[in-house]
N, C-alpha and C positions, 0 to 999 in steps of 0.2 A: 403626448405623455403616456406611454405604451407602444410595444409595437402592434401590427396592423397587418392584413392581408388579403388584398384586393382580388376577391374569388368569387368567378360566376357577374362581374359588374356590381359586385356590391362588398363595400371593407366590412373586415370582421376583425374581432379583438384578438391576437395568436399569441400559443406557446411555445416555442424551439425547443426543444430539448431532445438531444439522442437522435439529431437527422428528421428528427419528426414533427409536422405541422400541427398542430391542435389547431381550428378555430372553436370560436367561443360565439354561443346567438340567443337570444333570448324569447326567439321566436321558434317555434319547432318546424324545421323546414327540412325538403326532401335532403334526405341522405346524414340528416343531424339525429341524434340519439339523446335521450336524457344521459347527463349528466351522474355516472357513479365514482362517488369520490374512495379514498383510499380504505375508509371504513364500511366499503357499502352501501352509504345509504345515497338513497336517490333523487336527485336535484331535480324537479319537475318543471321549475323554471330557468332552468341553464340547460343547453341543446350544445353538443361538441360531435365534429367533425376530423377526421387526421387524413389530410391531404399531403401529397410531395410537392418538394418545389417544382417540381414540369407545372402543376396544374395550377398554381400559383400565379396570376399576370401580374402583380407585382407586391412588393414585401417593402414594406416602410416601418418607422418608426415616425409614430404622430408629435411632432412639439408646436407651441404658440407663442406669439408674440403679442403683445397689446400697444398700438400706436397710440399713446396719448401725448396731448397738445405735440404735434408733430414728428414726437420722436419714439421709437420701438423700446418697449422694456420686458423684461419677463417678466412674469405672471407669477405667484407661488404656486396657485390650482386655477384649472378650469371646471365648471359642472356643477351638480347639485349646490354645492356651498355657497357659492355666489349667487346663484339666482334666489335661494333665499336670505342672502346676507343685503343682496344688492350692491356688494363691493367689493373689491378685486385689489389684492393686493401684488404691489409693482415693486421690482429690484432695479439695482441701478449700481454699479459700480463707479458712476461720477459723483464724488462728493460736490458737484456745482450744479446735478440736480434739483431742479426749485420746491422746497417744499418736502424732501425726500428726507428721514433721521438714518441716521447713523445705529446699525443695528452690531454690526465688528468692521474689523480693519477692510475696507474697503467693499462694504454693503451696504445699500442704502436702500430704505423701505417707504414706501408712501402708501397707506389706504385711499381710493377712490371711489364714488359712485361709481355704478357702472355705466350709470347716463352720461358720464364726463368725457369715456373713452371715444375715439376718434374710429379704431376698429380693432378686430380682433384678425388677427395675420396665422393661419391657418398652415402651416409645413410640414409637409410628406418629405421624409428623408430616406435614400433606398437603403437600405441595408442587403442588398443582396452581394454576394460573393463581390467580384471583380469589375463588375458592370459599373463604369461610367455614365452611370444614369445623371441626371440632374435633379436637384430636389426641388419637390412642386408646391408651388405658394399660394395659397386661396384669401383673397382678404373678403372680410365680412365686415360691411360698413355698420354705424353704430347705429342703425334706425332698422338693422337687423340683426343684431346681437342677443337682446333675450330671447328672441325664437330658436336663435342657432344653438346658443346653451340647453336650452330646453330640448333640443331634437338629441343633446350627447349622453342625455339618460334612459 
């Protein structure tokens, strides 16, 4: 749910704009600067970097799936809000969805625990130029889901 940039062995949150890489860290790490936004003033807890694509090993866009009772749905958010809501809300284009209301023409929404879910399906999709990459799928089974949530803030 954002794009991504996997730099130095470790993703970061990025900005494209104008050919140019922004990463984003929240930790102040070599070659990261505090954060001066358009007005000046100084973000002491946002660190940014502007790398080219060469130095870039790879450029994705983050999305998730959520497997409950066997079958993949989206998600509306992942993060903070769920882990203190404890519930995670699922879409569904099948109106034969169990359990799922009809939210417009062809959306269906179901609130769940989050102890209900089976896992969370984690997808790296490349977004670089021309490259034939393939997009990388991470599942996170559900007896590891609130730590994973908790590591995404």
């Amino acid at each position: 749910m954002g794009k991504y940039a996997k730099y130095n062995n470790k993703n970061y949150p990025v900005n494209i704009r104008n050919d140019k890489y922004r990463l984003r860290s929240k930790d102040h790490e070599n070659g990261f600067n505090e954060l001066v936004d358009l007005g000046g003033n100084i973000h002491h807890d946002i660190f940014i970097k502007e790398v080219t694509l060469d130095e870039i090993e790879f450029l994705f866009e983050l999305n998730y799936k959520i497997i409950y009772k066997g079958k993949e749905y989206e998600p509306f958010s992942i993060g903070e809000l769920v882990i203190d809501d404890g519930k995670i809300s699922l879409f569904s284009s099948d109106y034969e969805s169990e359990g799922f209301e009809k939210q417009e023409q062809f959306v269906f929404k179901k609130e769940v625990s989050i102890e209900e879910i089976d896992a969370i399906v984690e997808i790296m999709e490349p977004i670089t130029g021309g490259n034939e990459l393939p997009e990388k799928r991470k599942i996170i089974p559900s007896i590891q889901v609130k730590e994973y949530l908790k590591s995404l803030n």
